[in-house]
C-alpha positions in Angstrom: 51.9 44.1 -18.6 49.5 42.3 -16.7 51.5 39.1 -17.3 54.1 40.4 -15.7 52.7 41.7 -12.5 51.1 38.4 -12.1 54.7 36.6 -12.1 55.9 39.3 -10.1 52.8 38.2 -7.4 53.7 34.7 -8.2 57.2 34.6 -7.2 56.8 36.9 -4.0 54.0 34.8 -3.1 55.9 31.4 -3.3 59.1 33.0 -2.0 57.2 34.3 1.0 54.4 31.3 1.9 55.7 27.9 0.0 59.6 27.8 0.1 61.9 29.3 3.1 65.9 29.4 2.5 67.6 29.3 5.8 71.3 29.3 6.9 71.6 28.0 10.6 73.6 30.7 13.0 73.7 28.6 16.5 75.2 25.1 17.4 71.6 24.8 19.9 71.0 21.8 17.5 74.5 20.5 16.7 73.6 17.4 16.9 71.4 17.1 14.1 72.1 20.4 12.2 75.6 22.2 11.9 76.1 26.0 12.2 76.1 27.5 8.8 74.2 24.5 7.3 72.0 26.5 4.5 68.2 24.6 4.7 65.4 24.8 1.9 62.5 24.8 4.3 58.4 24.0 2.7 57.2 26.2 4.6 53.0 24.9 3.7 53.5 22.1 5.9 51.7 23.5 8.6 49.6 25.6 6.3 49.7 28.6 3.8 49.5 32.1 4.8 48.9 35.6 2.2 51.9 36.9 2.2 52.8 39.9 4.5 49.8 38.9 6.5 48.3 37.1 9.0 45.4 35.6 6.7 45.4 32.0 6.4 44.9 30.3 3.0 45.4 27.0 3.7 45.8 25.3 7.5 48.2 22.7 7.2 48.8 19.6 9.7 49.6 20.6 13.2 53.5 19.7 14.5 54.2 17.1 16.2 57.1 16.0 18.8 60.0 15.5 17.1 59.1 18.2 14.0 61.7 20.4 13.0 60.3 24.0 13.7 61.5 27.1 12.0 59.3 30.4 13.8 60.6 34.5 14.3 62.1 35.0 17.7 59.5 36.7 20.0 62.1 39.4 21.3 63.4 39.8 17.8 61.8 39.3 14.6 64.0 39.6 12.2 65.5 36.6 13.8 64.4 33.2 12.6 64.8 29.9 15.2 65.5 26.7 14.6 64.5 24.3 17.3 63.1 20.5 17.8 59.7 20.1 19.2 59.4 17.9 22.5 56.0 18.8 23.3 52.5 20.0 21.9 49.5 21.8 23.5 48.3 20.7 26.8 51.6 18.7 27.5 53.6 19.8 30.7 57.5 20.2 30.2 60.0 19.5 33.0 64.0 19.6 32.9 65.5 18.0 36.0 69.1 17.1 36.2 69.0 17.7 32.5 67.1 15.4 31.9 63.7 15.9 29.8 60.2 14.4 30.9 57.0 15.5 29.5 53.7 14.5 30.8 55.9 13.1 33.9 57.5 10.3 31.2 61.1 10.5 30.8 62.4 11.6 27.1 65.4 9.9 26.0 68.0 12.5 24.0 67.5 11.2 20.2 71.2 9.4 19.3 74.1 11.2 18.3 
């Protein structure tokens, strides 16, 4: 019995803190991934948390520009986001005439 509650713990823990399966729902990153593109996501890159918690096992490397980043929508969590990074801590963001610059610098759009 206890061999099978510890594969039962096993699975929900890698299913919830290792490996991510996402299917993208918006075109916001057409250009690199297509709506309804299904993703297998490692989610430890950036660190290991217990599962239904906010207790970190293991902190990972931090992102960096250019990262893929996969997070819960503020306004609605059961909604998962699928966005590029352009800028870490500390760095100020501008968009003028659609055009990106962070830290003042001019950020080309990555090719098509």
């Amino acid at each position: 019995m206890i061999k099978y509650i510890l594969i039962v713990f096993s699975v929900l823990f890698l299913g919830a803190s290792v490996v991510g399966f996402f299917r993208v729902t918006s075109g916001s990153m057409e250009d690199t991934l297509l709506t309804g593109d299904r993703l297998v996501v490692l989610e430890y890159w950036y660190g290991i948390k217990f599962p239904f918690s906010d207790y970190v096992i293991f902190r990972g490397r931090e992102p960096v520009r250019g990262d893929i980043l996969f997070f819960r929508n503020p306004r609605n969590p059961n909604e998962t986001m699928v966005k590029r990074c352009v800028a870490v801590g500390g760095q100020t963001v501008q968009i003028r005439a659609k055009e990106l610059f962070v830290d003042g610098v001019e950020i080309p759009l990555p090719p098509k």
